[in-house]
Every structure is written in structure tokens, then in C-alpha cells.
N, CA, C and O atoms as a Tripos MOL2 file, in Angstrom:
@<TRIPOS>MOLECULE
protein
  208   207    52     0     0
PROTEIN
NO_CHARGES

@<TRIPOS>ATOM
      1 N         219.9400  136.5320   21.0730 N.3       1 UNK1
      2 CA        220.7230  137.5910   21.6700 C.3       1 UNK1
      3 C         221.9330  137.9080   20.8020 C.2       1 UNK1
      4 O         222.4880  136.9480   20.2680 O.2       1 UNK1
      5 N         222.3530  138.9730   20.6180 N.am      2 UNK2
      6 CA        223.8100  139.4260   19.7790 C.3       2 UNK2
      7 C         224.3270  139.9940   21.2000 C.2       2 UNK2
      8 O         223.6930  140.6250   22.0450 O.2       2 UNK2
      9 N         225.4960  139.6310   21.2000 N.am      3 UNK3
     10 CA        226.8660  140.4140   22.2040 C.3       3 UNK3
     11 C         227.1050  141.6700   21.1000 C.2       3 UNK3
     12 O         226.8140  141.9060   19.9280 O.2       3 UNK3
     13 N         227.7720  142.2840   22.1400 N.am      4 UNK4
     14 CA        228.0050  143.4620   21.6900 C.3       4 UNK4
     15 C         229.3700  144.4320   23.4420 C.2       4 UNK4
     16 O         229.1990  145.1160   24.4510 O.2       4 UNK4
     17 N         230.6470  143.7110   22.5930 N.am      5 UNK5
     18 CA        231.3520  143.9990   23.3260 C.3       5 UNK5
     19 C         232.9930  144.2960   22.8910 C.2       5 UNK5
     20 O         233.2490  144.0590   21.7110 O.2       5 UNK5
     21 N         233.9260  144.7080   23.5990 N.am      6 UNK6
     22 CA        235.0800  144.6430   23.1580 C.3       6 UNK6
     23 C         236.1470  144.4310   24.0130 C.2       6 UNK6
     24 O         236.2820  145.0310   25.0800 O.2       6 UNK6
     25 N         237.0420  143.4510   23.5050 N.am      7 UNK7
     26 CA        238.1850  142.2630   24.5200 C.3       7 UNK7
     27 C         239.2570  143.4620   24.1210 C.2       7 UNK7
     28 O         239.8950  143.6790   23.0910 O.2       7 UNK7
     29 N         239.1700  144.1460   25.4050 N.am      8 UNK8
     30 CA        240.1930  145.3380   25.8580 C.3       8 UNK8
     31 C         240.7160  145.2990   27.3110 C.2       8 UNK8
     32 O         239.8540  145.2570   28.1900 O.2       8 UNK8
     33 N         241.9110  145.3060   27.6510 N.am      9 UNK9
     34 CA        242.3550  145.1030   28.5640 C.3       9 UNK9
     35 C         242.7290  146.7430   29.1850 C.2       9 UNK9
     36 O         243.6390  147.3380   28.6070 O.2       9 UNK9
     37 N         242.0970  147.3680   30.2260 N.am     10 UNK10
     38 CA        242.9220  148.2780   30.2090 C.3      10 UNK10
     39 C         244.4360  148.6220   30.8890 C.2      10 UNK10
     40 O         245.1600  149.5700   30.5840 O.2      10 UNK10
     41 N         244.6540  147.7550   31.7220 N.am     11 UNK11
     42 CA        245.6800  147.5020   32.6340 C.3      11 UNK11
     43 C         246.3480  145.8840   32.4030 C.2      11 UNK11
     44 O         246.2060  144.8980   33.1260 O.2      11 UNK11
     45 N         247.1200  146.0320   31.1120 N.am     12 UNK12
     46 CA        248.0170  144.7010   30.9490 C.3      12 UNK12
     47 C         248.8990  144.3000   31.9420 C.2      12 UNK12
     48 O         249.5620  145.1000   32.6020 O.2      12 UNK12
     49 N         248.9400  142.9440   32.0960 N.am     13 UNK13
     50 CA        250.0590  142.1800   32.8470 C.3      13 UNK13
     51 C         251.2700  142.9600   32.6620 C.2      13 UNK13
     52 O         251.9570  143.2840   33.6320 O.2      13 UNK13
     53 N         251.5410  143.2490   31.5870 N.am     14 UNK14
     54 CA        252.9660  144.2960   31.2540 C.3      14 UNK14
     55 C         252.8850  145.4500   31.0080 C.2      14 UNK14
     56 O         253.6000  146.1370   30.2790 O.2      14 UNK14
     57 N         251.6060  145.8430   31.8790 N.am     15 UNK15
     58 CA        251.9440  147.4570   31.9520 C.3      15 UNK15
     59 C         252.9470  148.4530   33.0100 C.2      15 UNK15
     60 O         253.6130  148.0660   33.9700 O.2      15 UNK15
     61 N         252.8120  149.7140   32.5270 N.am     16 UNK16
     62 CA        253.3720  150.5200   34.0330 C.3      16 UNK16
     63 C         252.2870  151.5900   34.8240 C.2      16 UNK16
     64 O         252.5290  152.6610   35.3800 O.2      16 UNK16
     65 N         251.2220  150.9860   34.6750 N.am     17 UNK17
     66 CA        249.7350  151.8910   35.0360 C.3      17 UNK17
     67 C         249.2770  151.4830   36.5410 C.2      17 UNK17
     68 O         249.9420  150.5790   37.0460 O.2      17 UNK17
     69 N         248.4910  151.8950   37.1240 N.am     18 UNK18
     70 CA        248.4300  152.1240   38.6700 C.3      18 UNK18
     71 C         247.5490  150.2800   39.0530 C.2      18 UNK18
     72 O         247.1140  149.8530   40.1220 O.2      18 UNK18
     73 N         247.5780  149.7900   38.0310 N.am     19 UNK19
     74 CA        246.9710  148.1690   38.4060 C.3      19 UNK19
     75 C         248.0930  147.2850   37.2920 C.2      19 UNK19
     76 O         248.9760  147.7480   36.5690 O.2      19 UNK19
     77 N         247.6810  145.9490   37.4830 N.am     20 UNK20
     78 CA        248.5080  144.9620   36.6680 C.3      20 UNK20
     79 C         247.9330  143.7150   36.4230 C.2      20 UNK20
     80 O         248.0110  143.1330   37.5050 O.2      20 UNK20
     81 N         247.3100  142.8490   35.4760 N.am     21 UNK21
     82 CA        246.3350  142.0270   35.5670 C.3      21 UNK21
     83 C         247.4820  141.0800   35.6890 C.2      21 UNK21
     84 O         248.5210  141.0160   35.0320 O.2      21 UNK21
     85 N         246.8260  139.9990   37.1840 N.am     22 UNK22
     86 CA        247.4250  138.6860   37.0660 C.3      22 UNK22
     87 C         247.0910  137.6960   36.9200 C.2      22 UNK22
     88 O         247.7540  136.6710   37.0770 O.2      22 UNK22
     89 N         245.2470  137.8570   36.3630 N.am     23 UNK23
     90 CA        244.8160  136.4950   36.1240 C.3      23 UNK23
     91 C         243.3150  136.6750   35.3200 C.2      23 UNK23
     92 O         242.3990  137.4350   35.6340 O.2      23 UNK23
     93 N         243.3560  136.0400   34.5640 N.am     24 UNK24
     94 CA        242.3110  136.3780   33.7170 C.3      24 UNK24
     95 C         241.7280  134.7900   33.2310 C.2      24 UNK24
     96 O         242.3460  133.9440   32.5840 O.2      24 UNK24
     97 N         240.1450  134.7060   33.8520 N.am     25 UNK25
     98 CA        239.7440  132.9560   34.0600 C.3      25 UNK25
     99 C         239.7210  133.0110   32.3700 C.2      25 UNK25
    100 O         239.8900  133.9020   31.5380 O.2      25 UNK25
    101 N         239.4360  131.6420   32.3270 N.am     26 UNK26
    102 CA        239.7120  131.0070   30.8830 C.3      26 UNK26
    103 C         238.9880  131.6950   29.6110 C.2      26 UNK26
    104 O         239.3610  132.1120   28.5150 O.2      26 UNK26
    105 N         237.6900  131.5960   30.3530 N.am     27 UNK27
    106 CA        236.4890  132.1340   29.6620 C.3      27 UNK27
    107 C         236.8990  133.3780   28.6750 C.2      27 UNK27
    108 O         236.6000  133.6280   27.5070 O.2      27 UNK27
    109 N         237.6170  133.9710   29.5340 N.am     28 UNK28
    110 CA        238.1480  135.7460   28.6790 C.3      28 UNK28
    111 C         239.1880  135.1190   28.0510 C.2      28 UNK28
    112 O         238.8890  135.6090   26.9620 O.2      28 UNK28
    113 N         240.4690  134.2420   27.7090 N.am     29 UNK29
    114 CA        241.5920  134.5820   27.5880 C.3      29 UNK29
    115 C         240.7990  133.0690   25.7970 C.2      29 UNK29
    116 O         241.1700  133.1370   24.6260 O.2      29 UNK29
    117 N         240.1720  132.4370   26.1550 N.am     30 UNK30
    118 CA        240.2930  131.1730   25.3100 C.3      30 UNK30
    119 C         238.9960  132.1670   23.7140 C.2      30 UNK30
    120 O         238.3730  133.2150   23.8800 O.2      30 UNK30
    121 N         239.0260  131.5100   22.7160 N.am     31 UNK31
    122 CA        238.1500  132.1260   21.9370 C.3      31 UNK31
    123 C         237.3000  131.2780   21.4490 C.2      31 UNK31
    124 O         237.3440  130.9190   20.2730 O.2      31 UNK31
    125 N         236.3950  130.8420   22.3310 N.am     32 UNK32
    126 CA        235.0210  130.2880   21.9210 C.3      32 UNK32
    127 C         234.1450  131.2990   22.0030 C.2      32 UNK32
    128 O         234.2230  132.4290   22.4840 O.2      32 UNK32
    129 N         233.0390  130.5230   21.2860 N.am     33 UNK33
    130 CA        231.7960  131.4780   21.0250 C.3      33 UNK33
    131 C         230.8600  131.3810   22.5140 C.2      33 UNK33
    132 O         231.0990  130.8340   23.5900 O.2      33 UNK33
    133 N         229.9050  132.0390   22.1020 N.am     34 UNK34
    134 CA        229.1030  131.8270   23.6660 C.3      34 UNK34
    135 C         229.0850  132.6860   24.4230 C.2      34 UNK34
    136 O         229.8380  133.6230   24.1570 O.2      34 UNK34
    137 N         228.3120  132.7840   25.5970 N.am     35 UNK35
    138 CA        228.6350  133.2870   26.7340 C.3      35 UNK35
    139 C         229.6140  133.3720   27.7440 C.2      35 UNK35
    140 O         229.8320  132.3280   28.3590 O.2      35 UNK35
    141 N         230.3730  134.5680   28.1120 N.am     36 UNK36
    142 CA        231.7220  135.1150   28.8780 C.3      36 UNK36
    143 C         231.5890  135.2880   29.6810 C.2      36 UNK36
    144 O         230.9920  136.3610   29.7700 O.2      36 UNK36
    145 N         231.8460  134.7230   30.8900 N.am     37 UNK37
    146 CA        231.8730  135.4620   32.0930 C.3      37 UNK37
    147 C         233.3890  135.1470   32.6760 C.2      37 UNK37
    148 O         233.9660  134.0690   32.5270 O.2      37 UNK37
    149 N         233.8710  136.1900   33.3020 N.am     38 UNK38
    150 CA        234.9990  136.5640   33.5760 C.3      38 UNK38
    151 C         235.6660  136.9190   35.1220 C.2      38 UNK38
    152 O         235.0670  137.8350   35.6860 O.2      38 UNK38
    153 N         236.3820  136.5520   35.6010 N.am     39 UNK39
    154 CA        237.2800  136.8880   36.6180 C.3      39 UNK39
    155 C         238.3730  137.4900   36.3740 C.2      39 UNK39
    156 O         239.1990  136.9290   35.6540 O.2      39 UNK39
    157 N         238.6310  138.7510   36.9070 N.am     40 UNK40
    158 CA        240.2190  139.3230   36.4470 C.3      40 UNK40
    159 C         240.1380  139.4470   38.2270 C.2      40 UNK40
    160 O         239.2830  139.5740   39.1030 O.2      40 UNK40
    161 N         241.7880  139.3030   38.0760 N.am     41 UNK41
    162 CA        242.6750  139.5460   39.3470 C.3      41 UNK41
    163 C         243.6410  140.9950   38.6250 C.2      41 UNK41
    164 O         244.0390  140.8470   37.4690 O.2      41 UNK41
    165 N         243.9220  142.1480   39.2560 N.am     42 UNK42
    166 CA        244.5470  142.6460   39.4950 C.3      42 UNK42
    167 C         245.7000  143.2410   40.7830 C.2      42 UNK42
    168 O         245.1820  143.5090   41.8670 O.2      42 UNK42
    169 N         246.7030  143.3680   40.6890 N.am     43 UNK43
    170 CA        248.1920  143.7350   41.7470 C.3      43 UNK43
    171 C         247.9810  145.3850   41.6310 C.2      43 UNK43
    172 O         247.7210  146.0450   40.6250 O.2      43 UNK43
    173 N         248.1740  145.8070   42.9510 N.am     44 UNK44
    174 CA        248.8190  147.0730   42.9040 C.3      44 UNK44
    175 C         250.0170  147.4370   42.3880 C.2      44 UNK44
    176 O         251.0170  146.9130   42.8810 O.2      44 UNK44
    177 N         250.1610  148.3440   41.3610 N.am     45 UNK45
    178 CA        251.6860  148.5590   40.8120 C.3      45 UNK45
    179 C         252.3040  149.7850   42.2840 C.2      45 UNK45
    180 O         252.1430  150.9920   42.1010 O.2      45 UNK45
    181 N         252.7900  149.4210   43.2660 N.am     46 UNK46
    182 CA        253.4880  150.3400   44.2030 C.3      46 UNK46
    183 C         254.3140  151.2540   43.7920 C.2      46 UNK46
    184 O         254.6500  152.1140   44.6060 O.2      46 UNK46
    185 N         254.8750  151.2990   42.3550 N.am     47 UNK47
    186 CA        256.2640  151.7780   41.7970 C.3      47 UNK47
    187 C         255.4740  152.7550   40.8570 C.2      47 UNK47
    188 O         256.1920  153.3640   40.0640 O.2      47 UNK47
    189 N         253.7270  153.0950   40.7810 N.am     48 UNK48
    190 CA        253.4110  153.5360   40.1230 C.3      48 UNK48
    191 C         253.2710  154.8060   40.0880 C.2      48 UNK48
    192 O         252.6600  155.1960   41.0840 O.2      48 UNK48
    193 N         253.7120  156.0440   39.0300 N.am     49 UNK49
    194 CA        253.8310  157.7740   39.5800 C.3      49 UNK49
    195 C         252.5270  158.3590   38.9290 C.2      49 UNK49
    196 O         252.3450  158.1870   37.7230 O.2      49 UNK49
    197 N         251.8870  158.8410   39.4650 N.am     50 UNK50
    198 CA        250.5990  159.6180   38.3610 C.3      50 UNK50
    199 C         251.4320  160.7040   37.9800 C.2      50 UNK50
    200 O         252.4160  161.0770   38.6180 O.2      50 UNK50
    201 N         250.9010  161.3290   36.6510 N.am     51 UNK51
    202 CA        251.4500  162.1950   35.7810 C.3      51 UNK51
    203 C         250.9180  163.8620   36.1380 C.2      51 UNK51
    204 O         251.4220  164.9850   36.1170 O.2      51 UNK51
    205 N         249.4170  163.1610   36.5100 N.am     52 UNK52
    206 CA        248.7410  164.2640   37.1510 C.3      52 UNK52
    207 C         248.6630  165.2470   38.1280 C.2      52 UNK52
    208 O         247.6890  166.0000   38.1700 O.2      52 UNK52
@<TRIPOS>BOND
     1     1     2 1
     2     2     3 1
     3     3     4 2
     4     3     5 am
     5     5     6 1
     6     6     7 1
     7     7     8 2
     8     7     9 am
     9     9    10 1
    10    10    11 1
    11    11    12 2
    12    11    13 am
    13    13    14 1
    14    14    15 1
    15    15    16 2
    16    15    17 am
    17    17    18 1
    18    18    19 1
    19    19    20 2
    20    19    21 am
    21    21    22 1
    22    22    23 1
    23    23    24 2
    24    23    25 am
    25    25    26 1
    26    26    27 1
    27    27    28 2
    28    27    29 am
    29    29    30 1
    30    30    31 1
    31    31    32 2
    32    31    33 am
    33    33    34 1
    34    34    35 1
    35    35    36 2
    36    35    37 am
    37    37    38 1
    38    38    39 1
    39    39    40 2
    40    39    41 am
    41    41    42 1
    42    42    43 1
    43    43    44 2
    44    43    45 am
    45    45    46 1
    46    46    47 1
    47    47    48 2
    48    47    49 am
    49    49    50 1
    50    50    51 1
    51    51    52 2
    52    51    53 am
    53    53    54 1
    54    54    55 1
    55    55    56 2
    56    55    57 am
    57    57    58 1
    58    58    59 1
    59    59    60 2
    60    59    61 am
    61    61    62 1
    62    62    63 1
    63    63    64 2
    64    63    65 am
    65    65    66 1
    66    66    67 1
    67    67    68 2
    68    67    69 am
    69    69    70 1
    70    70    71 1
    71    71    72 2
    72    71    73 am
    73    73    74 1
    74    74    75 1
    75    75    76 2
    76    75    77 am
    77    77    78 1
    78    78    79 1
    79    79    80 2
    80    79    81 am
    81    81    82 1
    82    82    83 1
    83    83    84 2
    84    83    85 am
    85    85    86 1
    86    86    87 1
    87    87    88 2
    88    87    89 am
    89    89    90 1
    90    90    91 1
    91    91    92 2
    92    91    93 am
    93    93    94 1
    94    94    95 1
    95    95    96 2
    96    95    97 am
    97    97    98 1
    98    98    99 1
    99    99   100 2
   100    99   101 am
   101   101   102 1
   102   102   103 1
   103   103   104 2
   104   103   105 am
   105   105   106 1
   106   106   107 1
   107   107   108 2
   108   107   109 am
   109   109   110 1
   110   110   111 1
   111   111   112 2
   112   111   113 am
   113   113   114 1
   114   114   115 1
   115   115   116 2
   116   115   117 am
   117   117   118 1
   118   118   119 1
   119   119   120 2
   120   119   121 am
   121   121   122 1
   122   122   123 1
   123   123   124 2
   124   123   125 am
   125   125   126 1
   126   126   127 1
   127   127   128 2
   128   127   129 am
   129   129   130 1
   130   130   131 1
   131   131   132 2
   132   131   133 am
   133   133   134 1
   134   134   135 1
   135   135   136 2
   136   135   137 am
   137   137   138 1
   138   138   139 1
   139   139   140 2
   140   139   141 am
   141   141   142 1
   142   142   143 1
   143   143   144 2
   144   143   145 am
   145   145   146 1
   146   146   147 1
   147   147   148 2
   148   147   149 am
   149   149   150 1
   150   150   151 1
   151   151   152 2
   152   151   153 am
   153   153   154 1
   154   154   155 1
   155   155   156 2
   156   155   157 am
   157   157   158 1
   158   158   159 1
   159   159   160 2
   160   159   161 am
   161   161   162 1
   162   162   163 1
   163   163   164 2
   164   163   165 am
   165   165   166 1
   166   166   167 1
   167   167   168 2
   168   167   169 am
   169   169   170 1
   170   170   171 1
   171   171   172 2
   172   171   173 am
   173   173   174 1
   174   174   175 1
   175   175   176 2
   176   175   177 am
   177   177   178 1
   178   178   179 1
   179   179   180 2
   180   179   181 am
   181   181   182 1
   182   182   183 1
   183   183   184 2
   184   183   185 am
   185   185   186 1
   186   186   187 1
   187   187   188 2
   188   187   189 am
   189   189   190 1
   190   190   191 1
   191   191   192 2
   192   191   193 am
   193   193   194 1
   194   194   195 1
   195   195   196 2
   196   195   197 am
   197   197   198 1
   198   198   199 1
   199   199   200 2
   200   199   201 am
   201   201   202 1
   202   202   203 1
   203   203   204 2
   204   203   205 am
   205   205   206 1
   206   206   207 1
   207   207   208 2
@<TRIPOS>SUBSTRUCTURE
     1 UNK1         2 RESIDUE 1 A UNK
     2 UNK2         6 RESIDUE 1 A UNK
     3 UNK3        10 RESIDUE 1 A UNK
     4 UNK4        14 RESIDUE 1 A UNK
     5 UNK5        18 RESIDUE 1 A UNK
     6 UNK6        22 RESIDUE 1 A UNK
     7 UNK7        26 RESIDUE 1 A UNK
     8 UNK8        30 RESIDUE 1 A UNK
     9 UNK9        34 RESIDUE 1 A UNK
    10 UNK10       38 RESIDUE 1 A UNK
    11 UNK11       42 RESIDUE 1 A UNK
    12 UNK12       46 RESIDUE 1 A UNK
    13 UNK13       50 RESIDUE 1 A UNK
    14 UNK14       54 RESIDUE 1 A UNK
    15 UNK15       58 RESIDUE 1 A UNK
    16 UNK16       62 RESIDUE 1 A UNK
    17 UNK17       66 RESIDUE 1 A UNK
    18 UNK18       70 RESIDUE 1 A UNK
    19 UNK19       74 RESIDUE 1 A UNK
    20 UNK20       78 RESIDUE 1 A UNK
    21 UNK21       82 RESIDUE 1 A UNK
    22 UNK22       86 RESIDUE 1 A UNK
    23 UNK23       90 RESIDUE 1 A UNK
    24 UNK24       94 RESIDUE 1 A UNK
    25 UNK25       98 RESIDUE 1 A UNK
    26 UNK26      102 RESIDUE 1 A UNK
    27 UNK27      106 RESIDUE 1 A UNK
    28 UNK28      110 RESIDUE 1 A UNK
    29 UNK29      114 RESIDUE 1 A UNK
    30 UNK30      118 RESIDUE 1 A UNK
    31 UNK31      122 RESIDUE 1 A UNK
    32 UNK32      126 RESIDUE 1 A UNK
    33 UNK33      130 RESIDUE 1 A UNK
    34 UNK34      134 RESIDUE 1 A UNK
    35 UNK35      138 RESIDUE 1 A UNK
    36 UNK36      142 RESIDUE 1 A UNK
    37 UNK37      146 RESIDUE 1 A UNK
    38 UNK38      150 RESIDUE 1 A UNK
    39 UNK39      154 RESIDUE 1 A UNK
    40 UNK40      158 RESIDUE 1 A UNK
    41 UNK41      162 RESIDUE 1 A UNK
    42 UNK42      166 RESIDUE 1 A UNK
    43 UNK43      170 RESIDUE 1 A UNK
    44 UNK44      174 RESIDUE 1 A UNK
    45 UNK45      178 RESIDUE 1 A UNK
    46 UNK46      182 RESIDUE 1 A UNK
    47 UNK47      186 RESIDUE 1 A UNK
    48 UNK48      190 RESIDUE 1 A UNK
    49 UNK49      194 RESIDUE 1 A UNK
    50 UNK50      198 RESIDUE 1 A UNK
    51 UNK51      202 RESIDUE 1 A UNK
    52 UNK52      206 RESIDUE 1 A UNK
């Protein structure tokens, strides 16, 4: 099997976008090879304005 992927976050812990990641299991954050499987936790940003 080849992966075929890309470690992009779209909503950083330190963003100001309408989510906020607060937890990201090991698997995503550590850089071994292998198979990824992943848990993200995201927060509502309440303070957040759409532009739109």
C-alpha cells in the first residue's frame, strides 16, 4: 500500500476561525511511519465573526 495524504490542519489550536483544535491523539501529532488513525477534538470559537 502507498499513503497518499497531507498533515494539514485546517483549524489550528491558535487560530481565529469558527473551530479550534484541542486535541489531536498521538498517532497524528508523533512522526512514525505506518498506519494513522486519528482523533481530533475541536472547541467552538464563540468570539468567531464570518466575513461573509
Amino acid at each position: 500500500m502507498t499513503g497518499i495524504y497531507e498533515k494539514d490542519i485546517k483549524f489550528p489550536s491558535d487560530g481565529n476561525g469558527p473551530l479550534r483544535l484541542v486535541y489531536a491523539s498521538s498517532s497524528f501529532t508523533e512522526e512514525k511511519i505506518g498506519p494513522m488513525i486519528g482523533v481530533f477534538v475541536y472547541e467552538v470559537n464563540k468570539d468567531y465573526k464570518s466575513t461573509s
